[in-house]
C-alpha positions in Angstrom: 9.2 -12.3 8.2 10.2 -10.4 4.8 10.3 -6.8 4.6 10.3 -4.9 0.8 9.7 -1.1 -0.4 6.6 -0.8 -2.3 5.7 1.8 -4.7 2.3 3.6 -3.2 -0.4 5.2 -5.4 -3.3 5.3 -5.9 -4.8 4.7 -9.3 -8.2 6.0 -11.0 -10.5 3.4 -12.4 -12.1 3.7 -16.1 -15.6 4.7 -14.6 -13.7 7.3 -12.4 -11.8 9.1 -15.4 -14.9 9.1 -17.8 -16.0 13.0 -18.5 -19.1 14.3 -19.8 -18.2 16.3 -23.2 -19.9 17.9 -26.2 -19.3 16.2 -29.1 -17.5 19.0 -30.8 -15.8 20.1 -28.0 -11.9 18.2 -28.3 -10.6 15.7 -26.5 -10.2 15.4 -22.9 -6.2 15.8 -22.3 -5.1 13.1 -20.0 -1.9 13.5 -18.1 0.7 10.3 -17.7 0.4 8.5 -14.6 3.5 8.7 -12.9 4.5 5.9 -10.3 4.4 8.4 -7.2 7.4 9.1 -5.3 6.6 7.5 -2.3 7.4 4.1 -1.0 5.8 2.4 1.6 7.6 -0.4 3.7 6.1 -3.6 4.4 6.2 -6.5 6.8 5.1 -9.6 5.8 5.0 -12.5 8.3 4.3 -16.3 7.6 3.7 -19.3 7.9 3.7 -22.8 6.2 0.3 -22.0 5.1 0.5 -18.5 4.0 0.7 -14.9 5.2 -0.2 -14.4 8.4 -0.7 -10.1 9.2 1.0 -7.7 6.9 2.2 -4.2 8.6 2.7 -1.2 6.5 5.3 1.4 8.1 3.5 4.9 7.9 4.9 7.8 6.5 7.8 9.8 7.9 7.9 7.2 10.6 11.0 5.2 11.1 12.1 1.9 12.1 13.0 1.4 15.9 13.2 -1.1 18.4 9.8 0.1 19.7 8.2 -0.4 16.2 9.6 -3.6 15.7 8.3 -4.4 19.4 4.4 -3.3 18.3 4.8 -5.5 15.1 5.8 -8.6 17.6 2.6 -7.6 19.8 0.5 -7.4 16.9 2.0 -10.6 15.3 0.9 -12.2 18.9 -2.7 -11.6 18.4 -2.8 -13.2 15.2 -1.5 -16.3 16.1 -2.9 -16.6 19.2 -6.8 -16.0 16.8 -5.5 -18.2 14.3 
C-alpha cells in the first residue's frame, strides 16, 4: 500500500471552452487555470502485477482506524474477485 496527496481539479477540454462570437466582437478573455486548492488523498494497493483498488479519502473526512478498517474490507473483495 502507498498513500500520496493529489492535486484535484477538474479541467475543461478544447470543445468545452470554444464560444460562438461575432467576428468583430474581441476576443474571448480566458482566465488562468489555477491548480485548485484542494488535495485529495489516495490509497493505492498492489500487487506483483499491478494496482489492485485505489481509494480516494473524501473531503473534510479524516483518517481513523475505522477508515483504514473499510479500506481493508474493501481491499478483501478485490482480492478475493481477482
Amino acid at each position: 500500500m502507498d498513500e500520496t496527496w493529489a492535486h484535484h481539479f477538474d479541467l475543461e477540454t478544447k470543445q468545452q471552452s470554444m464560444q460562438w462570437k461575432h467576428p468583430t466582437s474581441p476576443p474571448v478573455v480566458k482566465f488562468r487555470k489555477i491548480v485548485s486548492a484542494s488535495k485529495v488523498m489516495v490509497s493505492i494497493f498492489l500487487d506483483s502485477e499491478g494496482v489492485l483498488f485505489t481509494d480516494y479519502l473524501e473531503k473534510g473526512e479524516t483518517v481513523t482506524g475505522v477508515y483504514y478498517a473499510g479500506l481493508i474490507r474493501k481491499l478483501c473483495e478485490v482480492i478475493k474477485q481477482k
